[in-house]
KEKE-3310 file (N, C-alpha, C; in steps of 0.2 Angstrom, whole numbers, plus 5000, padded with zeros to 4 digits):
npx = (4881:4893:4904:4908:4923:4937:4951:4965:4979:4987:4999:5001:4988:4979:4970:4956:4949:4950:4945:4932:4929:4930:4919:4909:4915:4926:4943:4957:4974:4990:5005:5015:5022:5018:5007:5014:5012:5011:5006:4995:4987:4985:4979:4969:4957:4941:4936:4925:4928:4943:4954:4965:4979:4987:4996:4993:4990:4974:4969:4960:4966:4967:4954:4949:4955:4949:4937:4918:4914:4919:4916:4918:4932:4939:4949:4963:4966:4964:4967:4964:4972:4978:4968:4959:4947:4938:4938:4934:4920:4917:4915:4904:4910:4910:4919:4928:4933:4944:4943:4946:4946:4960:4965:4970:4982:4990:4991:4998:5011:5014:5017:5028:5038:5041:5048:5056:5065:5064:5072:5087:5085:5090:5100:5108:5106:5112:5126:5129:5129:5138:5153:5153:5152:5159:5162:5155:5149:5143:5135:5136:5125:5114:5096:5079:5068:5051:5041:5037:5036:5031:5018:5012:4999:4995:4979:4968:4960:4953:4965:4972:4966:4968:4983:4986:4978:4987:4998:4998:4999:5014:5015:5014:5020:5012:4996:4995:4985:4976:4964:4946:4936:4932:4939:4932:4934:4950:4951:4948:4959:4965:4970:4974:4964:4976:4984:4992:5004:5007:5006:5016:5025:5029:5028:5038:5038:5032:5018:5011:4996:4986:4975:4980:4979:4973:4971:4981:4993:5012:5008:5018:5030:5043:5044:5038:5044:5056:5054:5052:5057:5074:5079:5066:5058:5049:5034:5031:5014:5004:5006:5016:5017:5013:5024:5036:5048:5064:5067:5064:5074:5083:5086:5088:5101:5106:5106:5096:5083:5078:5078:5069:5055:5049:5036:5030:5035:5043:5048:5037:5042:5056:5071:5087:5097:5093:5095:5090:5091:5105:5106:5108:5100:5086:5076:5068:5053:5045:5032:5022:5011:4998:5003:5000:4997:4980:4975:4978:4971:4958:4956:4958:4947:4937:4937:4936:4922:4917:4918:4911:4896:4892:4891:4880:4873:4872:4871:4890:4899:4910:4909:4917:4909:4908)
npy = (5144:5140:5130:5118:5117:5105:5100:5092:5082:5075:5075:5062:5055:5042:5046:5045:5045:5058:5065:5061:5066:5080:5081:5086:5094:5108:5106:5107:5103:5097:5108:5098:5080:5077:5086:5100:5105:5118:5121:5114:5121:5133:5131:5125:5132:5138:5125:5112:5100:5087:5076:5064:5058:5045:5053:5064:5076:5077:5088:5099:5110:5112:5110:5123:5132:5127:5133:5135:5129:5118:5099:5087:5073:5062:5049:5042:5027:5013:5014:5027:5034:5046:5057:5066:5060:5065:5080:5078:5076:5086:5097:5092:5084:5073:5056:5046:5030:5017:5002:4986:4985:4984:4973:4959:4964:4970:4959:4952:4958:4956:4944:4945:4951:4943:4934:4938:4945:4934:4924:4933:4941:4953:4957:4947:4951:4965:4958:4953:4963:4973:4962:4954:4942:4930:4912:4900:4895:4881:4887:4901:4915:4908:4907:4906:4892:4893:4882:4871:4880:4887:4901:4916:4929:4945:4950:4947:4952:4954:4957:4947:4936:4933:4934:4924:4912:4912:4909:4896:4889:4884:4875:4874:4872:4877:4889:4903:4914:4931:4938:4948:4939:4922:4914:4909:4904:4906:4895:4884:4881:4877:4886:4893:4901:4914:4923:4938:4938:4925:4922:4928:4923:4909:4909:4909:4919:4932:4942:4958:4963:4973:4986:5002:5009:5018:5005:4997:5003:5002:4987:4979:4978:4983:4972:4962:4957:4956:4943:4936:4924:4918:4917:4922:4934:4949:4955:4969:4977:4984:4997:5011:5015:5001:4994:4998:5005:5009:5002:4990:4992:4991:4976:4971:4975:4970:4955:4949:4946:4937:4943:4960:4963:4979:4989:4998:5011:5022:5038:5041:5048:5036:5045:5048:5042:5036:5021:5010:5010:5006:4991:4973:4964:4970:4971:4986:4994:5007:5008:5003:4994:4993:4995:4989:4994:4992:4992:5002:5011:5006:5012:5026:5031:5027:5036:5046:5042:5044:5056:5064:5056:5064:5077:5074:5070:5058:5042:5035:5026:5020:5024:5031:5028:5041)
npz = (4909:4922:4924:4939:4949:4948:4956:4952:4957:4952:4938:4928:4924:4919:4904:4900:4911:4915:4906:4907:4920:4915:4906:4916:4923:4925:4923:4933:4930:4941:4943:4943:4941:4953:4965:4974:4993:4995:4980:4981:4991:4987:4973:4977:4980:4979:4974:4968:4972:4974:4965:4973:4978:4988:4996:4997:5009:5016:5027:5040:5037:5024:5018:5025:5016:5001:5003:5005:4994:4990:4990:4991:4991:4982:4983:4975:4979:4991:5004:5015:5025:5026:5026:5034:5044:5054:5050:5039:5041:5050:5041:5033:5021:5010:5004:4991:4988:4982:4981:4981:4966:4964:4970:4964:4959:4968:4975:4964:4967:4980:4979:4972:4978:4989:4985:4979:4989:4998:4987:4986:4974:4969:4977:4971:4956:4956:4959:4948:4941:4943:4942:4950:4949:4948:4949:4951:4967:4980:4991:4987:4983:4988:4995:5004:5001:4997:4996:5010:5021:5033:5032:5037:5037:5039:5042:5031:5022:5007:4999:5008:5006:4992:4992:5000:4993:4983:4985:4992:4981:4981:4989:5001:5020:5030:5033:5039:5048:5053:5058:5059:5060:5056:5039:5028:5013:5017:5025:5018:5010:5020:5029:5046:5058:5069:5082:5082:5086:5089:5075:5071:5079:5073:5060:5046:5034:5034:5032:5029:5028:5030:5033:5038:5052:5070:5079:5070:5069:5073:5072:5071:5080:5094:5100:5094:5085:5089:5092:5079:5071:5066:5054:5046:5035:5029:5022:5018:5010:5016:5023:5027:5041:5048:5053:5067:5059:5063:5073:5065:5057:5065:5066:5056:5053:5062:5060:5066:5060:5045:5032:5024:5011:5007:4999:5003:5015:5028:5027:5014:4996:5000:5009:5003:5009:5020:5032:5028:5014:5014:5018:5013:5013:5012:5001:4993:4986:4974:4984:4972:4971:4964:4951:4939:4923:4918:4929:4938:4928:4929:4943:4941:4933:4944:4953:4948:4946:4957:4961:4952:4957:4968:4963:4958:4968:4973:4975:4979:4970:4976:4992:5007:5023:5034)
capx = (4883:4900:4905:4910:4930:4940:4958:4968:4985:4992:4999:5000:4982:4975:4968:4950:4947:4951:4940:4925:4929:4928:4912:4905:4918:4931:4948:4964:4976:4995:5010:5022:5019:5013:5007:5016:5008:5010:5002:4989:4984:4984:4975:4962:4950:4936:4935:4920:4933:4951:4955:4972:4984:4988:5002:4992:4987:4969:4967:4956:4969:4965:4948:4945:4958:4944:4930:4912:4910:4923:4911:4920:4938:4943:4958:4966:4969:4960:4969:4964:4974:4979:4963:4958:4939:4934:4938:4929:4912:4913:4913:4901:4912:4908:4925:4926:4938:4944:4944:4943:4950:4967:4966:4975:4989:4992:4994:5004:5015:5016:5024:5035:5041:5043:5051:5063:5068:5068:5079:5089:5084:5092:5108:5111:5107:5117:5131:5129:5131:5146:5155:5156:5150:5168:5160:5151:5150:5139:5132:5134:5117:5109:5091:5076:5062:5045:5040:5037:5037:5026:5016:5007:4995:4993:4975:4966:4953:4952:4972:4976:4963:4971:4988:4983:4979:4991:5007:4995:5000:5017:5018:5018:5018:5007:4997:4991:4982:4976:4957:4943:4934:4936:4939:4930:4941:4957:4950:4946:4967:4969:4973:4973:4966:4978:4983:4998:5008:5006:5009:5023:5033:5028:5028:5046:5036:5028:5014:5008:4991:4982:4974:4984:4972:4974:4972:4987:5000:5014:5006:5025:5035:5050:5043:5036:5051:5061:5051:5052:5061:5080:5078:5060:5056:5043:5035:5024:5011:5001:5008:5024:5017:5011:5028:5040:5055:5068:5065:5065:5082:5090:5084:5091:5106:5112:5104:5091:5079:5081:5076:5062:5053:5047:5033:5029:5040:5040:5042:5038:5047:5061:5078:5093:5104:5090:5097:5087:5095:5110:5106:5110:5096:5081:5072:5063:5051:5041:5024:5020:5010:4995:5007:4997:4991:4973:4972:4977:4967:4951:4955:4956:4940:4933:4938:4930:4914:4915:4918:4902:4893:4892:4889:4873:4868:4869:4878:4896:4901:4913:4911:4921:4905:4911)
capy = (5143:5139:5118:5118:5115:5101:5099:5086:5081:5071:5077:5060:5054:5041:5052:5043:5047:5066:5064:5058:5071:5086:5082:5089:5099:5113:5100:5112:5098:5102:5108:5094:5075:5078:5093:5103:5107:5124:5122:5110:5125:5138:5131:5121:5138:5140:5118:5110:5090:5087:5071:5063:5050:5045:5054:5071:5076:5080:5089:5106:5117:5110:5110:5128:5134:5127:5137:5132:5127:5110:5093:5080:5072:5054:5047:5035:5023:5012:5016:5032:5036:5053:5058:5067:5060:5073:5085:5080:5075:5094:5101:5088:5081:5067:5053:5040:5029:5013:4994:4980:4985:4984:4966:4954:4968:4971:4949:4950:4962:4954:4935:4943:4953:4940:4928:4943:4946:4927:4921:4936:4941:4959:4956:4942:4957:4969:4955:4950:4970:4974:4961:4951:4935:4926:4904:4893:4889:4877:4893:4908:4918:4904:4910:4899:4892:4895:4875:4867:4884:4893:4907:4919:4935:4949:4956:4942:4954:4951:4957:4944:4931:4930:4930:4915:4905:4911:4906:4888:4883:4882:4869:4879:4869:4878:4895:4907:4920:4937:4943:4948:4934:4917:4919:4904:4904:4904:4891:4878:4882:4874:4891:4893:4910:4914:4929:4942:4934:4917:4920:4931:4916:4902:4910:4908:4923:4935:4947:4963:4966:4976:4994:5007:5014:5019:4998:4992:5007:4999:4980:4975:4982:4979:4966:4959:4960:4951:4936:4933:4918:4921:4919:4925:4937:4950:4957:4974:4979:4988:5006:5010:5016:4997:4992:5001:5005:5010:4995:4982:4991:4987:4970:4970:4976:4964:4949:4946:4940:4936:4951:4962:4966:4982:4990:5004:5014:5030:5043:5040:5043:5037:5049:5042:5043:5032:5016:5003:5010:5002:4983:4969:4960:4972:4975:4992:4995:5013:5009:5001:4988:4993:4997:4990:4997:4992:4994:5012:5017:5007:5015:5033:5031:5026:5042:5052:5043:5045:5065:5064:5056:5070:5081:5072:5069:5051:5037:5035:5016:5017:5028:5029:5031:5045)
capz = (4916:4921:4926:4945:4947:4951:4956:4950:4961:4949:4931:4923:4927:4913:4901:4900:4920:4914:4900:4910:4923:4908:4903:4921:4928:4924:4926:4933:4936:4945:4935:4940:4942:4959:4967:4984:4995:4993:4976:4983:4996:4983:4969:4980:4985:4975:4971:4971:4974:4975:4965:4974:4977:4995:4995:4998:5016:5015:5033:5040:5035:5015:5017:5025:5009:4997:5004:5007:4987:4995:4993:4990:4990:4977:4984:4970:4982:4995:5010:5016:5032:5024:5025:5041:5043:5060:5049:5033:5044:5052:5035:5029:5017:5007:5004:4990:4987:4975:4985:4975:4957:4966:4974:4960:4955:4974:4976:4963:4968:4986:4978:4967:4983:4992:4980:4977:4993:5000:4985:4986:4967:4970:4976:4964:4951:4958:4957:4941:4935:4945:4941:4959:4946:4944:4948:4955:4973:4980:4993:4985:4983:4992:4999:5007:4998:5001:4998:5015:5024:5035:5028:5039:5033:5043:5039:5027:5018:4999:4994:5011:5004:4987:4991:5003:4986:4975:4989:4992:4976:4983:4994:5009:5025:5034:5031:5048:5046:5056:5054:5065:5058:5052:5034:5023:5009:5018:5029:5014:5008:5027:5034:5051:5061:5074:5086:5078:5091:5087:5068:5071:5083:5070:5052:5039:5030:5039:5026:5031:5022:5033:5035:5044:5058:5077:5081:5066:5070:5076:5073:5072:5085:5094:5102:5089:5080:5094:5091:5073:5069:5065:5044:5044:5032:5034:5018:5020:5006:5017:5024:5031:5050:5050:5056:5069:5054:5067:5076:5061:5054:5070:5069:5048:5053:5066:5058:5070:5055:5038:5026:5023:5009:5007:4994:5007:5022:5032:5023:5005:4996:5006:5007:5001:5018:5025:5033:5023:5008:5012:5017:5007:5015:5011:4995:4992:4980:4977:4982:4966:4971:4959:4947:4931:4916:4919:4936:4938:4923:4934:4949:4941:4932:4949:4956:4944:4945:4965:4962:4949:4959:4974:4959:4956:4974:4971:4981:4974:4969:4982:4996:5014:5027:5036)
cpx = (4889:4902:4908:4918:4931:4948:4960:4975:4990:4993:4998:4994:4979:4971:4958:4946:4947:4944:4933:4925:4926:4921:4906:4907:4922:4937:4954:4968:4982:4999:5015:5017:5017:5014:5012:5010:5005:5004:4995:4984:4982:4977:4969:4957:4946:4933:4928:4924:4939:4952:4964:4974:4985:4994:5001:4988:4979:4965:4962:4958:4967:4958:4944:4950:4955:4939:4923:4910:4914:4916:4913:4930:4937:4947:4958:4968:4962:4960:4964:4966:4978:4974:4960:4949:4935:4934:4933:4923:4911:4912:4907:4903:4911:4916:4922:4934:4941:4947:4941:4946:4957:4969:4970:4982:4992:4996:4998:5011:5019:5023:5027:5040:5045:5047:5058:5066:5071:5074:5084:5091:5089:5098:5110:5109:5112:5126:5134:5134:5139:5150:5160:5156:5156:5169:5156:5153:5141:5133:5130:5127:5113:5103:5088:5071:5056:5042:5041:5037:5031:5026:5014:5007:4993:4986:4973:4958:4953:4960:4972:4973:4967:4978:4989:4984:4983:4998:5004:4997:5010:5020:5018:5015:5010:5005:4991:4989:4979:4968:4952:4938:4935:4934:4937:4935:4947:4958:4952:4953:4969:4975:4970:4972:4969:4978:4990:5002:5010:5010:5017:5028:5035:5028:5035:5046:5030:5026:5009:5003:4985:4982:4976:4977:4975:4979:4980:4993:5004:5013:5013:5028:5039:5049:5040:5041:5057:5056:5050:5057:5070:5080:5070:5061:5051:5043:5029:5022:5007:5001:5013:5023:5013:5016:5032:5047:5061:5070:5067:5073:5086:5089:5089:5099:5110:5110:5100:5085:5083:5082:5069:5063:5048:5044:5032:5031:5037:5044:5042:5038:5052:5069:5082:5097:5097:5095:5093:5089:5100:5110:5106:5103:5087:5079:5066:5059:5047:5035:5023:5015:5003:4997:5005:4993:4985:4971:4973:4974:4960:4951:4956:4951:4935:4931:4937:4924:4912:4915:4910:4895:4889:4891:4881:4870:4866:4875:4883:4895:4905:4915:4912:4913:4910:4905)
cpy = (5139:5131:5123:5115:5109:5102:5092:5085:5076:5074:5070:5055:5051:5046:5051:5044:5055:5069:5064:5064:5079:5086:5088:5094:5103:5109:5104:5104:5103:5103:5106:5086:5075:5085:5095:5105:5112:5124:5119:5120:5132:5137:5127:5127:5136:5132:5113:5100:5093:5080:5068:5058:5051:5047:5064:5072:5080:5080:5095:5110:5117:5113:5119:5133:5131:5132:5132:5128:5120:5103:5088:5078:5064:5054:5041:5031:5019:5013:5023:5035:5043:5057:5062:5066:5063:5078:5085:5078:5083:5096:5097:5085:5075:5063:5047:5038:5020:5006:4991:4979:4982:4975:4961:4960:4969:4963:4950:4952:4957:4947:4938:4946:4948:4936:4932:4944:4940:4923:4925:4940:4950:4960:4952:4947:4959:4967:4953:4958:4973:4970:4955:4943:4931:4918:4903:4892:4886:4885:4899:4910:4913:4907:4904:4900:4893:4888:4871:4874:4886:4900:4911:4929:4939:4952:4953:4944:4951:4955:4950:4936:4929:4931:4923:4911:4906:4908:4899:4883:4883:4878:4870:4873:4869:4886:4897:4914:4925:4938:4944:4943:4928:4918:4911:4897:4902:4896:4884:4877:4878:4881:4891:4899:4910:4920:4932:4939:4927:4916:4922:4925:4911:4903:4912:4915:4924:4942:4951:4965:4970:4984:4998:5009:5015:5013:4995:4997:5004:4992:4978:4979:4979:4974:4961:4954:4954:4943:4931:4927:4920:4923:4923:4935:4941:4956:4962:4978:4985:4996:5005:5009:5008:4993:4998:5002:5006:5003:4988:4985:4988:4981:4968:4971:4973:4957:4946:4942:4941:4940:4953:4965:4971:4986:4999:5008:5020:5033:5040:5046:5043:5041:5044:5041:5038:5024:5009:5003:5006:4994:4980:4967:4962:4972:4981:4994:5003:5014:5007:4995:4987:4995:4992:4993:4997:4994:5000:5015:5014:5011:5023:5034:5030:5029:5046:5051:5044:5052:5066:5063:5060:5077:5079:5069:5063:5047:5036:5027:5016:5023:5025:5033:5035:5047)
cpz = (4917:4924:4934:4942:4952:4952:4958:4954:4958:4940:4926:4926:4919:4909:4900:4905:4919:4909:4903:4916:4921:4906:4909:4923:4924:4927:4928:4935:4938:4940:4937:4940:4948:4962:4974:4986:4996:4987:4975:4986:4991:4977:4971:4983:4978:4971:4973:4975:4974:4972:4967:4974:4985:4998:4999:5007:5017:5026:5034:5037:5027:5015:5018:5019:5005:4997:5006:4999:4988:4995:4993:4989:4988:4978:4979:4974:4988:5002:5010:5025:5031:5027:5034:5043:5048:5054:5043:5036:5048:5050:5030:5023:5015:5002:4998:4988:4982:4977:4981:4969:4958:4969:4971:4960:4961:4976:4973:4966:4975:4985:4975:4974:4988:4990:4980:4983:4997:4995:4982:4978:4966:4971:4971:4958:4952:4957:4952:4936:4940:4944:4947:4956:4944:4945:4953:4962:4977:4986:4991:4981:4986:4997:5001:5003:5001:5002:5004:5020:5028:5034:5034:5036:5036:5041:5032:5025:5011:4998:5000:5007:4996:4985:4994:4997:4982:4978:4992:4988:4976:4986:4998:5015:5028:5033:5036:5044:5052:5053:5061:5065:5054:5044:5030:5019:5008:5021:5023:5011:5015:5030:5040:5055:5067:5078:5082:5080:5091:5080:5069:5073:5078:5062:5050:5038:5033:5034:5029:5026:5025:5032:5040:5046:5065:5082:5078:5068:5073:5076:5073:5074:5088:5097:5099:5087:5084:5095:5086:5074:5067:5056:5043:5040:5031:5026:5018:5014:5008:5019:5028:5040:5050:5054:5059:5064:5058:5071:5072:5057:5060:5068:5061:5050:5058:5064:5062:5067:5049:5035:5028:5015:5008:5003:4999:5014:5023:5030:5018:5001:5002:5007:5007:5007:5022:5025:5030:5017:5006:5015:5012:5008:5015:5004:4995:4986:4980:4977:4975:4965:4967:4954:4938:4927:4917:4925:4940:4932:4927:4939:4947:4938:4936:4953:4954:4945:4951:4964:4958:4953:4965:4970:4959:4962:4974:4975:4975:4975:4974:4988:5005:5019:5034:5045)
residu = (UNK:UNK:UNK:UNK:UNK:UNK:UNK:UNK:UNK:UNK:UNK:UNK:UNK:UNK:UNK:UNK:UNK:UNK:UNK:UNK:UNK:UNK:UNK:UNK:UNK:UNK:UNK:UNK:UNK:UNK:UNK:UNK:UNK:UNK:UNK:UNK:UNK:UNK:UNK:UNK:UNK:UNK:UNK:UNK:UNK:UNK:UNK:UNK:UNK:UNK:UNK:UNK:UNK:UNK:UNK:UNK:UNK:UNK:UNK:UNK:UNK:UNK:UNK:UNK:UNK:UNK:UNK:UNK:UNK:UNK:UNK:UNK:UNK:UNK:UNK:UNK:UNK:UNK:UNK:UNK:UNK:UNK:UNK:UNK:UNK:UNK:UNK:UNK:UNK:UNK:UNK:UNK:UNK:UNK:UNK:UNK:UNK:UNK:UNK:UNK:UNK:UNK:UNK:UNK:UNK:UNK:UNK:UNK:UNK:UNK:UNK:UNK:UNK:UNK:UNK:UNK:UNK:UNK:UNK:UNK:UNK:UNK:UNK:UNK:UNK:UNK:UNK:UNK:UNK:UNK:UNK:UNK:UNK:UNK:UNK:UNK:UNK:UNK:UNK:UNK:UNK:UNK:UNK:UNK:UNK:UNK:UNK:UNK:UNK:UNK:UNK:UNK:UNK:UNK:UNK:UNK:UNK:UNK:UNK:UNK:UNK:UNK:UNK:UNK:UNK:UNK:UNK:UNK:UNK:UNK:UNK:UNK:UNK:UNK:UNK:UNK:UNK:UNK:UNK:UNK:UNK:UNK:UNK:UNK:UNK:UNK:UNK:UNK:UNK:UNK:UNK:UNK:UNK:UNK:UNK:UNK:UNK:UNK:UNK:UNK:UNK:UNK:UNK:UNK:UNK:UNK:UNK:UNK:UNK:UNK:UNK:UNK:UNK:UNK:UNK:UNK:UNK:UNK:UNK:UNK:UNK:UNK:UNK:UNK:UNK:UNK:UNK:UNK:UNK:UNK:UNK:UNK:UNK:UNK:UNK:UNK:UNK:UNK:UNK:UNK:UNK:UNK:UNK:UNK:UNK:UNK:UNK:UNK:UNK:UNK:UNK:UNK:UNK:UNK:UNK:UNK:UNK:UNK:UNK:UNK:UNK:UNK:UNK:UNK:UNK:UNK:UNK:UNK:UNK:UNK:UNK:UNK:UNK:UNK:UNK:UNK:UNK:UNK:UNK:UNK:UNK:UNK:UNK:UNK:UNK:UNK:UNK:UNK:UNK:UNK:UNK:UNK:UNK:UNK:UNK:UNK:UNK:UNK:UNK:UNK:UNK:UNK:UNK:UNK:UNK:UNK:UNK:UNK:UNK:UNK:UNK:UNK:UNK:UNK:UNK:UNK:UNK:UNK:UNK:UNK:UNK:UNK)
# end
């Protein structure tokens, strides 16, 4: 009897997550490091899953190019705003996806982002290798500390909770926070829950750690944006559509605030002719912010046992109730 199939969207996909896939299924993966579209829609008929990266747009048009033998879609990621979930609840599709494994690697990501951006670790690179480094003066590359600062955390789930303590042992003035509930945790750091609005007027370093949805699209908008502080710094981890981009380049490129660091924008990747490209005053990164060893080989083995698990008619370890 023949294994049901799987499609794989990624080529370099830890090999022990492929491994554990293989024993159940028939594995096709793509034939570059990420699939097209094209060749998502081609080779997705006849699949019992789809494992992917958030990158791939799983809508009806995907789903009715599988066919009826379609059960299940594992996104390597935690977000799932790709994800069209009307359309996998009329197909009866079943969603898992990979929260939690990512929560340290995602914090870390966040302080070095912000360290790099506020004490402009990038241009003083950049200066060093062209050759701009010719003495000493008492201002040059001068950024602001984070020591005595106010912090606030847009969206203080478990990555906002542990950047909270790990920017505490800082020395930070004061540190605001964003949740639909008060957050224990943050509380016992001497965090404060405030309104988006609050945080934004009153926070140095303003951190986006929330879940794009309907509610956060736009959470920083031009009016937003027209409130931050003049140095404030705005560092977003969570998804590009959570800030207006249009919007906060205007505000970069006339010096309305300080900088932005940025882990994730609209599109990704970003084209080179975009205007964020060329400020001094941003830093961009490519979505990297699970970007360790351990924790993308957890998170593709998570996504394997989610597609197993819908194999065996048994609750996944992490699935999205749909």
């Amino acid at each position: 009897m023949s294994k049901p199939k799987v499609f794989v969207t990624m080529r370099q996909v830890p090999q022990i997550a492929i491994d554990i896939l293989s024993e159940r299924f028939e594995v096709e993966m793509c034939d570059s490091n990420q699939a097209t579209r094209t060749e998502i829609l081609e080779k997705i008929t006849g699949k019992f899953g789809i494992f992917c990266s958030p990158f791939v747009q799983i809508n009806e048009e995907l789903i009715q190019a599988a066919g009826p033998s379609f059960k299940v879609v594992g996104t390597m990621s935690v977000g799932y705003d790709h994800v069209n979930l009307a359309a996998m609840k009329k197909y009866g599709l079943r969603l898992g996806h990979t929260p939690d494994i990512l929560t340290e690697a995602v914090a870390e990501t966040t302080v070095g982002l912000l360290i790099s951006t506020t004490r402009r670790f990038f241009e003083a690179n950049h200066a060093v290798k062209t050759n701009l480094w010719k003495d000493w003066t008492p201002l040059w590359m001068c950024g602001r500390g984070i020591k005595n600062s106010t912090v606030g955390i847009v969206g203080c789930g478990n990555i906002g909770t542990s950047i909270a303590k790990k920017l505490n042992t800082f020395e930070i003035s004061q540190l605001l926070y964003t949740s639909r509930n008060e957050k224990p945790a943050v509380k016992a750091l001497g965090g404060k829950l405030v309104t988006v609005d609050e945080l934004v007027e009153q926070s140095d370093f303003i951190i986006l750690a929330i879940a794009l949805n309907n509610d956060t699209k736009f959470i920083i908008n031009k009016e937003r944006i027209s409130k931050m502080k003049s140095h404030a710094v705005l560092v977003n981890i969570g998804r590009g559509g959570l800030v207006d981009q249009d919007e906060l380049i205007k505000a970069l490129q006339e010096h309305r605030i300080g900088g932005a660091g940025l882990d994730v924008m609209t599109p990704e990747p970003l084209p080179m002719d975009n205007p964020l490209m060329k400020l001094d005053n941003v830093v961009l990164l490519p979505h990297i912010g699970t970007a360790t060893i351990e924790t993308r080989t957890e998170m593709a083995v998570l996504t394997a046992k989610n597609i197993i698990a819908v194999l065996d008619n048994s609750p996944m370890p992490n699935e999205v109730q749909i």
